[in-house]
C-alpha positions in Angstrom: -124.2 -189.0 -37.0 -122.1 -186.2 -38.6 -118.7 -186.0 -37.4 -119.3 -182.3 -36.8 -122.5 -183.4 -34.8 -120.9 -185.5 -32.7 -117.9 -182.7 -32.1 -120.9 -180.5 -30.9 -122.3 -183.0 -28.6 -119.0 -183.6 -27.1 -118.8 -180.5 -26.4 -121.9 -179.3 -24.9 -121.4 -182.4 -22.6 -117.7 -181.5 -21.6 -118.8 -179.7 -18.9 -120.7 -182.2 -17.3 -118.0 -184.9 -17.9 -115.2 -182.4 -15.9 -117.8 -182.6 -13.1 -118.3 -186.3 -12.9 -114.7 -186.3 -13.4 -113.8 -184.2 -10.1 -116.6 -184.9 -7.7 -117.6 -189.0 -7.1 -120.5 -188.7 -4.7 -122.2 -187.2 -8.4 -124.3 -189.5 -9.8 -127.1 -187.6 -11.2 -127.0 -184.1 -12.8 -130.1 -182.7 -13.7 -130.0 -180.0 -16.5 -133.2 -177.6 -16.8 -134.2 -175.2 -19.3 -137.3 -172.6 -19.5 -139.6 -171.6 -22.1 -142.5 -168.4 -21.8 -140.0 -165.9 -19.5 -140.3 -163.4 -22.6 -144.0 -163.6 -23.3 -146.3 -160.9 -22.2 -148.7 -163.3 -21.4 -149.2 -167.3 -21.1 -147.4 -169.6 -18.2 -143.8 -170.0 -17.6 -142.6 -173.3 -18.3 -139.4 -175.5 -17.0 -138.0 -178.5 -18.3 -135.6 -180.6 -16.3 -133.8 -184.0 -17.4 -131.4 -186.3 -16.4 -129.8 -188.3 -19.1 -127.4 -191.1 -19.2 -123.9 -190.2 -19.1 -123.2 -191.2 -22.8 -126.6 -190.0 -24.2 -126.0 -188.1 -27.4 -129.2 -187.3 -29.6 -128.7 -185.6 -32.8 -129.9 -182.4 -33.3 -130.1 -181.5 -29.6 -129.7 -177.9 -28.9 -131.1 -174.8 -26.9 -135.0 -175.1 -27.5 -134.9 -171.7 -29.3 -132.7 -172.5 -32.2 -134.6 -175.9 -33.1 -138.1 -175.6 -34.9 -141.2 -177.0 -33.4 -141.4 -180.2 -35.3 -138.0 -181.1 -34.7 -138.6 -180.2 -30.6 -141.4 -182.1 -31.0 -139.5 -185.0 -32.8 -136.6 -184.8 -29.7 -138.8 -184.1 -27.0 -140.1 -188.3 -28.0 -136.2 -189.4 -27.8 -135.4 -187.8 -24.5 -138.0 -188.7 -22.7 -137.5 -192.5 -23.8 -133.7 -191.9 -23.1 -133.9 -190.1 -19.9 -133.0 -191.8 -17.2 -135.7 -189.0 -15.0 -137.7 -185.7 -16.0 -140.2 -183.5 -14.7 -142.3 -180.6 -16.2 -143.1 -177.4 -14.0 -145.7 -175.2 -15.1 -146.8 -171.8 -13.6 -149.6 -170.1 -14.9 -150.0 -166.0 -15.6 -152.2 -165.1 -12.8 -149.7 -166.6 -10.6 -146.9 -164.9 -12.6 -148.8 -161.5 -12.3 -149.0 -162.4 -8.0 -145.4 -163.3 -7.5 -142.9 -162.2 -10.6 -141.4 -163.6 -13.4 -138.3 -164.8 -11.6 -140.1 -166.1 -8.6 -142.3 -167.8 -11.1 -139.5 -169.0 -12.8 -137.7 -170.3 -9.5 -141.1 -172.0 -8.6 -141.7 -173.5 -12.1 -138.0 -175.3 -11.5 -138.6 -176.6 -8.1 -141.8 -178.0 -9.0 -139.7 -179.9 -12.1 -137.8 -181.4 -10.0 -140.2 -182.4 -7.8 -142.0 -184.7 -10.4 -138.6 -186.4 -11.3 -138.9 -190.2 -10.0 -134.7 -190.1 -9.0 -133.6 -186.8 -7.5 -130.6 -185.0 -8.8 -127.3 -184.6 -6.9 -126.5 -181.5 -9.1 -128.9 -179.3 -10.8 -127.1 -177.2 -14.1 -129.6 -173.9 -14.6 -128.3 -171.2 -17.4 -129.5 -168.3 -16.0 -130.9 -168.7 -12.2 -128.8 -167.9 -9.1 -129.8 -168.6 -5.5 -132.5 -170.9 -5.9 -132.6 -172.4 -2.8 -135.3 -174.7 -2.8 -132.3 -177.2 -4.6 -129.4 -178.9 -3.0 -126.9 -178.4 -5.2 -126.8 -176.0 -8.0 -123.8 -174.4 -10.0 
């Protein structure tokens, strides 16, 4: 890997590493993304991983600045890393019957739902109060 690559990764996992740093009883933090809360139509989609602590893929980034083939190409090495992941889908008709946010909300919960170990600490970029979760910041 680069050397600038790997000062990127360092980075985006700084914040993580300050929280395994200050908290023990942390063993698992679960970091989830969304995809489909800007469409018109078509489901809402959520993403949630935990990866080892000293994980670093190349090229990892948010899913909107990475082209398809290379999402597709990463999507391979995290799930082979990953130490746990789930998917949560929610389609439109139930988007239409409960809102995007509550879709959103209920897209997340049902990620982490399908993870085998459960997260101690859930990291969302964008969603407040969710509290079907233990632990989120």
């Amino acid at each position: 890997m680069k050397e600038k690559e790997i000062q990127r990764l360092h980075l985006l996992k700084e914040y993580e590493k300050n929280i395994y740093e200050q908290n023990n009883n942390i063993k698992y933090i679960c970091g989830i993304d969304e995809a489909g809360r800007g469409p018109l139509a078509g489901p809402v989609v959520v993403g949630a991983v935990i990866m080892p602590k000293d994980s670093f893929i190349e090229g990892i980034n948010d899913s909107k600045k990475v082209s398809e083939k290379k999402r597709e190409k990463l999507y391979e090495q995290i799930v082979n890393e990953a130490i746990a992941y789930g998917i949560g889908i929610v389609d439109q008709q139930q988007i239409d019957n409960i809102n995007i946010l509550n879709a959103t909300k209920l897209a997340l919960t049902n990620a982490i739902s399908e993870m085998k170990i459960k997260p101690d600490l859930v990291l969302v970029d964008a969603l407040e109060h969710i509290n079907t979760l233990r632990n989120t910041i």
